[in-house]
C-alpha positions in Angstrom: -21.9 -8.7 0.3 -21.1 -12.2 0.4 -21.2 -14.1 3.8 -18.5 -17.1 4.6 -16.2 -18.9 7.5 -13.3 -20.5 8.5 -11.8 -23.9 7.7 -14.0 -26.8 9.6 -17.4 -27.6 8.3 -20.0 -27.9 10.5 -23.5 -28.8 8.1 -21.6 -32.2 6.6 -18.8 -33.3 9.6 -17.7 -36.0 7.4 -15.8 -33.0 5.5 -12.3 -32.6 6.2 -10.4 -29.3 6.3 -7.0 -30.9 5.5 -4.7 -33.6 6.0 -4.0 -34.0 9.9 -2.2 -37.1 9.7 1.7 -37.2 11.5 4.4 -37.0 9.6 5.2 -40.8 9.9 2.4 -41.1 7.8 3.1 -39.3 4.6 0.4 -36.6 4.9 0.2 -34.9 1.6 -1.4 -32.0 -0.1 -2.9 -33.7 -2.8 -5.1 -35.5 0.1 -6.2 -32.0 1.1 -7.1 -30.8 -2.2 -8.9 -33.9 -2.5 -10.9 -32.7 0.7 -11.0 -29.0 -0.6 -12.8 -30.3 -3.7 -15.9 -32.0 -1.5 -16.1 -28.7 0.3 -16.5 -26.8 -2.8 -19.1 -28.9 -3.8 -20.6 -28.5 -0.3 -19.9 -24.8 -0.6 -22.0 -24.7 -3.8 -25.2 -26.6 -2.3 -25.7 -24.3 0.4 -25.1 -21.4 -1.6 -21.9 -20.0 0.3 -19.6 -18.1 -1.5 -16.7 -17.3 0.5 -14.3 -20.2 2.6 -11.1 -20.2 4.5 -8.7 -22.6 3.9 -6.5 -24.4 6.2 -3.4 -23.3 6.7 -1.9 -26.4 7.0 -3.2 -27.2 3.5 0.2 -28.6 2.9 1.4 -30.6 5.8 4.8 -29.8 7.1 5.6 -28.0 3.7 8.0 -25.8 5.3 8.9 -27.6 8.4 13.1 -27.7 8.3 13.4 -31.0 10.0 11.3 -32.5 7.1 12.5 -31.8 3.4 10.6 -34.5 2.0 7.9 -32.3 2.6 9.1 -29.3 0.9 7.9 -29.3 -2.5 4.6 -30.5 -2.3 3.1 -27.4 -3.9 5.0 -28.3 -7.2 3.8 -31.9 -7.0 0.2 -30.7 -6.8 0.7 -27.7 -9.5 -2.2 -29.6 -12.3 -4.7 -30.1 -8.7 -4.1 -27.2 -7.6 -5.2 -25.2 -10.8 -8.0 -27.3 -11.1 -9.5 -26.5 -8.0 -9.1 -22.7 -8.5 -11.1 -23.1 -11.7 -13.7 -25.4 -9.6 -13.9 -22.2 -6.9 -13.9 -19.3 -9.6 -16.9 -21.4 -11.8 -18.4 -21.1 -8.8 -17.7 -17.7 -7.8 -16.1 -19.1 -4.6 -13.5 -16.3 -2.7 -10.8 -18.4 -1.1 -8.5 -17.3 1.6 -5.7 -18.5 4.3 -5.2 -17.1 7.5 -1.6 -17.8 9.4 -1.6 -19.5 12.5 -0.3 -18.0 15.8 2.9 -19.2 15.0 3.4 -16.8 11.9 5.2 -14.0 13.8 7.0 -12.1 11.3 8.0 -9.5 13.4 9.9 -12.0 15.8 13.6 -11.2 17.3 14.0 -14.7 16.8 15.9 -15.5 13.7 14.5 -19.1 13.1 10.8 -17.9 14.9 10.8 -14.9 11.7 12.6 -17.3 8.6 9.7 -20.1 9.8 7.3 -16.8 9.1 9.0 -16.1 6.3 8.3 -19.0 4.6 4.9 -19.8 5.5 3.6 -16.5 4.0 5.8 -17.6 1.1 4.0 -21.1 0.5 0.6 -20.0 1.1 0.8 -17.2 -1.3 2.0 -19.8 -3.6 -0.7 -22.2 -3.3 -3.1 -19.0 -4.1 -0.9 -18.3 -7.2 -0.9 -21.6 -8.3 -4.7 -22.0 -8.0 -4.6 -18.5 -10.5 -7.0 -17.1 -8.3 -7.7 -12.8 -8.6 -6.7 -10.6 -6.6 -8.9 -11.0 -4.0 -7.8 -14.4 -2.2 -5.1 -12.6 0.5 -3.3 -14.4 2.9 -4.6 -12.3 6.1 -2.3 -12.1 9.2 -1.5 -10.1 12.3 1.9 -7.8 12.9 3.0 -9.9 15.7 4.1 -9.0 19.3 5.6 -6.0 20.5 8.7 -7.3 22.4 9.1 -4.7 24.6 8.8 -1.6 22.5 6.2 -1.2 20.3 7.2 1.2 17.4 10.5 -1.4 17.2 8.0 -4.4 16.5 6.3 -2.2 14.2 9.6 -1.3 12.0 10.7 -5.0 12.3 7.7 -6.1 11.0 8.0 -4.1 7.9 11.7 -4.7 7.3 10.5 -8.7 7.2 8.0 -7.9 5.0 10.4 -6.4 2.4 11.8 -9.6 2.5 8.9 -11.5 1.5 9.1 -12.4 -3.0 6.8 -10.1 -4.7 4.2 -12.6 -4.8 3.9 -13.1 -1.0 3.5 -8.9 -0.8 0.9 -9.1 -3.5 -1.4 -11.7 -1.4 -0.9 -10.6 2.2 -3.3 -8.4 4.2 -2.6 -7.6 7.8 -5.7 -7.5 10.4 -6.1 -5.4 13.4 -5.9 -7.5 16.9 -7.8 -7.0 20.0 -4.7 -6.0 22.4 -1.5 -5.0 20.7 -1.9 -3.2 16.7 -5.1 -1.1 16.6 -6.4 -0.2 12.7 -4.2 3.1 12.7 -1.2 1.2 14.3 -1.3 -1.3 11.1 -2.8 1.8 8.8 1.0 3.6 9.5 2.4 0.2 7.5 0.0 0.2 5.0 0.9 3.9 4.3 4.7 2.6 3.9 4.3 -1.0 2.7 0.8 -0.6 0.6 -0.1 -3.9 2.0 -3.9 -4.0 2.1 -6.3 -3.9 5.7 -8.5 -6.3 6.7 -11.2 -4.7 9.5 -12.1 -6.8 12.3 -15.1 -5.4 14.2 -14.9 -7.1 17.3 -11.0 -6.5 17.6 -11.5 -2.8 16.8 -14.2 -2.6 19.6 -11.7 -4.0 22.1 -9.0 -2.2 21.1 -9.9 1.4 19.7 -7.9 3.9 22.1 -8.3 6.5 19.4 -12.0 5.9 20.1 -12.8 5.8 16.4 -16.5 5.2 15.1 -17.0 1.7 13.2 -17.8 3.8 10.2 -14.3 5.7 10.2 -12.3 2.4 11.1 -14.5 0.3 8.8 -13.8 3.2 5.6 -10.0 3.2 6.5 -9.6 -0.6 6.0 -11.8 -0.1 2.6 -9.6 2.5 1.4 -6.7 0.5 1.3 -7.5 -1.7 -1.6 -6.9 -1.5 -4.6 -9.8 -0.2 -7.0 -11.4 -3.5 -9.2 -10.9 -5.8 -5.9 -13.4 -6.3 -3.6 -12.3 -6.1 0.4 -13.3 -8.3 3.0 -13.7 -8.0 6.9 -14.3 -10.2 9.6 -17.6 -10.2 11.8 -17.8 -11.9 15.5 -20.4 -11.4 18.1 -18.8 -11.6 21.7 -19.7 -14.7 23.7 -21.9 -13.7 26.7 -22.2 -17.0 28.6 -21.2 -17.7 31.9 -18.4 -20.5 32.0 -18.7 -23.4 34.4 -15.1 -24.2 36.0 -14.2 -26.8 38.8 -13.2 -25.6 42.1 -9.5 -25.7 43.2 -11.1 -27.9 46.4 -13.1 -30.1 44.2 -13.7 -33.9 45.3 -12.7 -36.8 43.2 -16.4 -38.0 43.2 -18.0 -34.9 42.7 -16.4 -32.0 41.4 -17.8 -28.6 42.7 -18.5 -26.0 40.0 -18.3 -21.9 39.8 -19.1 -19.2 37.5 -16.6 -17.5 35.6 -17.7 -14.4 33.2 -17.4 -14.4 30.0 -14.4 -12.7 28.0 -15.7 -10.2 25.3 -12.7 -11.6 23.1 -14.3 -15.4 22.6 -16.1 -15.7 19.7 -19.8 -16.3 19.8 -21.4 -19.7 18.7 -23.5 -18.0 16.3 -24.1 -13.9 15.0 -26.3 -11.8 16.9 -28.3 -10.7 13.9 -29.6 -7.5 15.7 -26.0 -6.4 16.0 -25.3 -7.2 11.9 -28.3 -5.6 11.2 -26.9 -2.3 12.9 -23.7 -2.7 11.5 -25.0 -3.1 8.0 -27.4 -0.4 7.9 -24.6 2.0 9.6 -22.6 1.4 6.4 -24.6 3.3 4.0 -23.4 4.0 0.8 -20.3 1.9 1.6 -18.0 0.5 -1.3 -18.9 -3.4 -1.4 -17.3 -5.8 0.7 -17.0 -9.4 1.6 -17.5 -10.2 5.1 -15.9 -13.4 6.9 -17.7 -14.7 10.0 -16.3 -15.8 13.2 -18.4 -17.9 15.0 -18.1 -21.3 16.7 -20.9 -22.4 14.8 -19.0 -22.3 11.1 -21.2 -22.7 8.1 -24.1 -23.1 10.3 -23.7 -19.7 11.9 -23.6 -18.1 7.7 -26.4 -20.2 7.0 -28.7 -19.1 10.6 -27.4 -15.6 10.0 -28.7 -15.6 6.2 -32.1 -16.7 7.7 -32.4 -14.2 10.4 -31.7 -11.6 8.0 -34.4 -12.6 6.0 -36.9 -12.3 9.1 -35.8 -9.1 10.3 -33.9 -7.2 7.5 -35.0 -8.8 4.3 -33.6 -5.8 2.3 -30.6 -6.8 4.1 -30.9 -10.9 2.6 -27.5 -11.5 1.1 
């Protein structure tokens, strides 16, 4: 089980994710390979073996007011295979995850071909780095628009739609309100697109009132055998938020408590929970396991250290 996190490093803040700069100033992705490249190196110091990329890796690459943008992932084709052979010396599992704007399931015509292509690019960069197998583009079915099973079917009529390559990288996640695991299990069971388990989303939103174990092997069993699966791992924030009053005074702003929401991601892991979780799994096939936390590489690396306090058969 290897332990990793999303996009923005935390241990070296001098690290960039990507190129952020506007289009006026000719953002490009060979500037963000350049930046992937440090955080490999990072990546490799700290013994982490398992990063998120930015989905804006290529700025504007698919934006349709900007065509000058468009072919960036051509441009780059000698970086970009580079840097996959950096990650894979390394043993380093990389990934995307889509933005909230990646709805393929949208009514919208522009709102789903915007979708469309996105998947389409990022699945190319992955293809172009010749990574396995196992570096998926993970998203989310969308929204339901009114009637649910609808959504569901227009989600996998866009996904037909996708090149071969894009349907060979993608994975689809469970969310915390709309698709539970068995609503996106019923389109890998007609689509064969693989499951990517998110604990926290399947604790808030489990109406079938599955156990972690079942909703955990489900996900598994959906990829295929020789690649190794990976899930996402969050603890729920549980702190009290500070917000100003509506009556507050210009000089001094009054202040009330407002609960937490049990869908924010934590700073860090609770390792008592992981522990729990991983000892539930048994005899579970092996699996990769992305954490969500605020606190980025420094929550992997805390994590890794708790585990070595309190579960050292556990030490990953």
């Amino acid at each position: 089980m290897h332990l990793g996190f999303a996009v923005q490093v935390l241990g070296r803040p001098q690290l960039k994710s990507h190129d952020s700069r506007r289009w006026q100033n000719s953002p490009h992705l060979s500037v963000s390979l350049a930046y992937l490249r440090d955080i490999l190196v990072y990546l490799q110091d700290v013994g982490i073996r398992l990063y998120r990329m930015h989905p804006d890796l290529a700025p504007y690459v698919t934006h349709p007011a900007f065509p000058q943008f468009h072919h960036q992932v051509a441009e780059c084709a000698q970086e970009l295979a580079y840097l996959g052979q950096l990650a894979q010396k390394a043993d380093i599992r990389l990934s995307f995850h889509t933005d909230p704007y990646t709805v393929l399931n949208s009514p919208d015509g522009d709102t789903a071909q915007q979708s469309l292509r996105k998947l389409t690019v990022l699945a190319e960069i992955l293809e172009a780095m010749e990574l396995g197998r196992e570096a998926v583009v993970v998203t989310h079915v969308g929204g339901i628009f009114g009637d649910k099973n609808a959504s569901l079917e227009q989600f996998m009529r866009a996904y037909e739609h996708l090149p071969g390559q894009a349907r060979s990288r993608l994975a689809l996640e469970n969310d915390e309100n709309r698709y539970s695991l068995p609503d996106i299990y019923r389109i890998h069971q007609l689509t064969g697109v693989r499951l990517v388990f998110d604990r926290l989303h399947f604790l808030l939103n489990n109406p079938q009132r599955m156990s972690v174990h079942e909703g955990l092997a489900m996900a598994l069993s959906t990829w295929p055998s020789g690649v190794r699966p990976k899930m996402h791992f969050s603890s729920p924030r549980t702190e009290m938020k500070a917000v100003p009053t509506a009556e507050a005074e210009e000089e001094e702003a009054a202040e009330s408590a407002r609960s937490p929401l049990w869908s924010n991601h934590s700073d860090y892991i609770n390792p008592f929970e992981f522990i729990d979780f991983a000892r539930l799994l048994g005899d579970s096939p092996a699996f990769d396991v992305m954490v969500e936390a605020k606190g980025k590489d420094l929550a992997v690396i805390r994590l890794r250290r708790d585990l070595a306090r309190f579960a050292p058969e556990l030490v990953i």
